[in-house]
N, C-alpha and C positions, 0 to 999 in steps of 0.2 A: 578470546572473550572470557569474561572473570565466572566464576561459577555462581557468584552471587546473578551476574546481570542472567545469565541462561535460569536461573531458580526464579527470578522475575515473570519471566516470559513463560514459562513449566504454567505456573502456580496459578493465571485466567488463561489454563489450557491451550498455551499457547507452543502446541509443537513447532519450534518454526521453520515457517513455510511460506517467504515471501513470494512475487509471482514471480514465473517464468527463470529465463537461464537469470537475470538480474540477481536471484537469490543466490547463484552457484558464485558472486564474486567472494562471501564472507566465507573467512575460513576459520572456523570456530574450533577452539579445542575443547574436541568431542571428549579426553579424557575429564575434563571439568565435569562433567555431566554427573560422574561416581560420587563427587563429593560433594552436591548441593545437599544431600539430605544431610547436610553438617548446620548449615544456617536454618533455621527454622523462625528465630525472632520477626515478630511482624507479620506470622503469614497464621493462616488458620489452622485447630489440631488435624490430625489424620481424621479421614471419616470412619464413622464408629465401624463401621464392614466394609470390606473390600466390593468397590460398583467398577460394573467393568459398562469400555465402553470401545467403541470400536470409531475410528476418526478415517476419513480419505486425505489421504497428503497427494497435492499435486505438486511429481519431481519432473521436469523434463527430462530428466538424467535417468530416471527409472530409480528401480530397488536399491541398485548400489550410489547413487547420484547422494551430492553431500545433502540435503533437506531430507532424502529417508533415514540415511545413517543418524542424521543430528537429532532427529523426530525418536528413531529406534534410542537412542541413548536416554533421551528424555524420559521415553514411558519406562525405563529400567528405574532411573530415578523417582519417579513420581508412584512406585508401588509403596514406598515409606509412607505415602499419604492416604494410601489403600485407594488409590487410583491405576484402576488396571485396563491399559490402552494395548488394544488391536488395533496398528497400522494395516492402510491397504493403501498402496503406493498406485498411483496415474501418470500417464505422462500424457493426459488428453485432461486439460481442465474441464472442458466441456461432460465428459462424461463422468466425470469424478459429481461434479453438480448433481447430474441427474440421478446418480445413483446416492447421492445425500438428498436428496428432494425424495426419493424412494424409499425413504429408511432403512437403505441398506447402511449407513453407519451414522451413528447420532452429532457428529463435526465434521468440519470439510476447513481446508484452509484454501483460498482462492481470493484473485482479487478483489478489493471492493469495490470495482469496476461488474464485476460479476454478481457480486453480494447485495447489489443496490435491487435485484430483484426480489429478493428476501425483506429488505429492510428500508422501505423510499428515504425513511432520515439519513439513518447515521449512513447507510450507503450513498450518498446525494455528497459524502463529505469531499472525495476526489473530485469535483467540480471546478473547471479552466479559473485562473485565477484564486482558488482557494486562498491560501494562505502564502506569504511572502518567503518565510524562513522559517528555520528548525525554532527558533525563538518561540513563533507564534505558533507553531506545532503543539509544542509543550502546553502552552497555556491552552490549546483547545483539548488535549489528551486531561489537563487538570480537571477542568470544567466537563468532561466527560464523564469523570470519574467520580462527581457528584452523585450523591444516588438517584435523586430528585431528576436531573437531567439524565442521566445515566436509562430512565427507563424509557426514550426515546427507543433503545437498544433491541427492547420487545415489540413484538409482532406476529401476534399472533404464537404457532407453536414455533417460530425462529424466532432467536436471537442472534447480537455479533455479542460473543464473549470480548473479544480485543480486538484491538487496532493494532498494527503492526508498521509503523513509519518505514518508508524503504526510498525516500530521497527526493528533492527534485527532481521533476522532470524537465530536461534542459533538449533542448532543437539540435542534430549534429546533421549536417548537409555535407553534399560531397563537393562542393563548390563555394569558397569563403565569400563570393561574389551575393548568395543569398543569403542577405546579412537584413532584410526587411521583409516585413509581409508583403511589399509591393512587390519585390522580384521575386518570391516564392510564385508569382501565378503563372501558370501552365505547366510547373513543376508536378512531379509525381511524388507524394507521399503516402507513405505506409500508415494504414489504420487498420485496427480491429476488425473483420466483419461481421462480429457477432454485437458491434456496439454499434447504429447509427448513427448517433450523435458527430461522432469521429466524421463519418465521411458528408456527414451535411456541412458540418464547421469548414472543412475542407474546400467542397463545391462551392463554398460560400464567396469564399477567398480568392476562387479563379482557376486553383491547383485540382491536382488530380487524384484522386483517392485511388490506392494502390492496397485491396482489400489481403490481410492475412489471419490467421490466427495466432497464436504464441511459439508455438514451434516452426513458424514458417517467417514470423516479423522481423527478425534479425537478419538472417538470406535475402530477405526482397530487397534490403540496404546495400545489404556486404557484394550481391549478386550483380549490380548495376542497375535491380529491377523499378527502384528506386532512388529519387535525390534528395530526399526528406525523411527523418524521421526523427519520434522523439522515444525518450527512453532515460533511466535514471544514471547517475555515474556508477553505479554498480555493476551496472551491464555492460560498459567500457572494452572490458577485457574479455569476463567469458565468453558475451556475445560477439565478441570480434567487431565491434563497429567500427576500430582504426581500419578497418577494411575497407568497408563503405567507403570510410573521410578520407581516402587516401592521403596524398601528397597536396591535393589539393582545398581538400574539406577544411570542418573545422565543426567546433561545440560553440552554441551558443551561448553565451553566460547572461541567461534570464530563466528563471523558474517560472513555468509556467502553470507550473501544481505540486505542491506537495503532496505525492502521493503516498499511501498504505495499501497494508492487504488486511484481509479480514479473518478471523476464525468465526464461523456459525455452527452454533450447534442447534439442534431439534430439543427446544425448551420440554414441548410434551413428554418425548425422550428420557431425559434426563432427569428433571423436575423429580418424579416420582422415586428417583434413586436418592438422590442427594436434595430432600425435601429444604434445607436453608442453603439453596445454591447461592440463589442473591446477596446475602448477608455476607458468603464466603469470596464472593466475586466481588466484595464494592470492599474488604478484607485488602484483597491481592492485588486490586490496580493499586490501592495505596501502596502499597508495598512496593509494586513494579515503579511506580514513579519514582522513589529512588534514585533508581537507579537509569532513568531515561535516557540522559545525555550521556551514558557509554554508548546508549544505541545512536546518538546523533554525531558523536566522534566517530563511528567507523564507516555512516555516511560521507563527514566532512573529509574524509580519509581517503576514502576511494574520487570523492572531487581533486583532492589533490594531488591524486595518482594520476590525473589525464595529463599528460604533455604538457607546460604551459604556452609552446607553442599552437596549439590546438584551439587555445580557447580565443572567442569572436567576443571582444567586448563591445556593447551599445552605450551610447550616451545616456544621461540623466533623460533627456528632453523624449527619446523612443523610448526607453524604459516605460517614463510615464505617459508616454501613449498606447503603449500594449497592454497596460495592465486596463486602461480605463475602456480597452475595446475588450479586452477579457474578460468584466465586470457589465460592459452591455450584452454578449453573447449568455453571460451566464441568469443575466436577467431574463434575456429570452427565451432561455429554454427552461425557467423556472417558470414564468409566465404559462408554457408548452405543456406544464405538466409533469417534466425530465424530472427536474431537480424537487425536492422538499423547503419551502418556502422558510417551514422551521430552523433545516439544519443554514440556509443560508443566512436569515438573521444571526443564527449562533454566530456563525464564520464571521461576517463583518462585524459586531460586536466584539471578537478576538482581535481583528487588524486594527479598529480604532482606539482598544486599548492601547497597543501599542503605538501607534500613530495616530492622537486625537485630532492631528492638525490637517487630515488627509480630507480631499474636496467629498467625498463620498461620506462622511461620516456628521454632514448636515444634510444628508439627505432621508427620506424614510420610502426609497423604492425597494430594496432589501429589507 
């Protein structure tokens, strides 16, 4: 990873820390870290006194796991900006949350799976069907970075400092035979238990929701304990999912969300230290865009690292029937209250940019 793209991600505080083992595929050289305070164009001056500020990293790896090491190299960096980070390393996302909702440290990196209780908009943005491709990623991370739109972001005394892309999430079964939603039912998949939406969607369908958390979602696959599950291509290898797929699995090539993780910090927190935080944060997403698509190359990178025997291609004609049942679900549970009615017009105003010819973008139910 170049030391400009890692000074990107630094610079709206972004120690990175995508979720789960998924994050442990990137292998960044952590020597780059030494030399970002070389680039300095584009970004904001050092703050006038050094603000300390203390962040929870969730590593499943723990203290030595690569997201604490890469997070530790970062805050060495980031003192040239008179940004002075105390790490405190998790390998329980759950309680890493709680003790940032505590004010025991003014950031928390987690998913924005997690983050959406902090934030109902821009947390709402991991919603089934969201966005198609890194394409239209880019163009909602633009438009994000608006200031005007951008203060969606606030919430009371949370904010999401950034977005942190970390890939399609793509279906991998242990059986190439569940190659439709129809044969998925009575199947057992793996969902979050701390998210219900997961296991209503599931029930919905006829399969069987097979509850985990982050440290246990990978095993319930690899284990037999389950024949479904989803996950990005990043988690491929550390999480050992060829385990799961055995000989006889397989990945499914449909994105069913482009997902991110979030940084939050405690605006109250913070605010008072670095009184033009804003100014300096609508600064640095400029600046981070840049440099975006290194982060969407080392996405499309580890996609190309699966097998290509692995991968289950669907036709055009199921394609477009999953995404138009993706887009009623995610009506529904916007309807429900789940979702942020705002951040989903954003999103469909992204896809029919890109696709103005799409059946959903004469409609006005989004």
């Amino acid at each position: 990873m170049s030391s400009r793209l890692i000074l990107s991600l630094l610079a709206a505080f972004m120690l990175v820390a995508p979720v789960a083992q998924a994050a442990e595929a990137a292998d960044p050289s952590l020597a780059a870290a030494a030399a970002i305070n070389k680039s300095r164009v584009g970004l904001p001056p050092p703050l006038p006194k050094p603000v300390n500020v203390r962040f929870c990293i969730f590593d499943p790896m723990g203290p030595n796991g690569k997201i604490t090491q890469t997070a530790k190299d970062l805050a060495v960096a980031a003192r040239d900006w008179n940004f002075m980070v105390d790490i405190k390393t998790y390998t329980d996302e759950r309680v890493a949350t709680e003790d940032f909702k505590a004010g025991q440290c003014e950031g928390v990196a987690i998913s924005s799976l997690r983050a959406r209780q902090f934030n109902t908009s821009v947390g709402s943005i991991d919603a089934p069907g969201n966005l198609r491709n890194y394409a239209e990623m880019k163009t909602m991370l633009q438009m994000l970075a608006n200031p005007v739109v951008a203060s969606l972001a606030i919430n009371g005394k949370y904010q999401i400092a950034a977005l942190i892309p970390i890939g399609s999430i793509f279906v991998m079964v242990n059986d190439r035979n569940i190659n439709s939603i129809e044969k998925a039912a009575g199947k057992r998949v793996v969902v979050l238990d701390w998210d219900p939406t997961q296991a209503k969607m599931i029930s919905g369908i006829g399969a069987q929701p097979v509850p985990a958390d982050f440290a246990t979602y990978a095993g319930k696959f690899n284990n037999g304990q389950a024949d479904i599950i989803a996950a990005p291509a990043m988690g491929y290898k550390p999480m050992e999912l060829y385990k799961g797929i055995g000989k006889n699995g397989g990945v499914i090539r449909f994105p069913l969300l482009q997902a991110t993780a979030s940084i939050v910090i405690r605006r109250d927190l913070i605010l008072p230290k670095i009184p033009d935080m804003d100014a300096r944060l609508t600064q640095v997403r400029q600046f981070g865009l840049q440099y975006i698509d290194a982060v969407f190359t080392l996405l499309k990178d580890a996609e190309n690292d699966i097998p290509k025997k692995a991968w289950i291609e669907l036709s055009k004609t199921d394609q477009d029937r999953y995404y138009k049942m993706l887009r009623e679900a995610r009506i529904h549970m916007t309807r429900d209250g789940i979702y942020d009615p705002v951040m989903m017009s954003l999103l469909k105003r992204v896809r029919c940019k890109h696709v103005p010819s799409d059946a959903e973008c004469g409609t006005f139910d989004e």
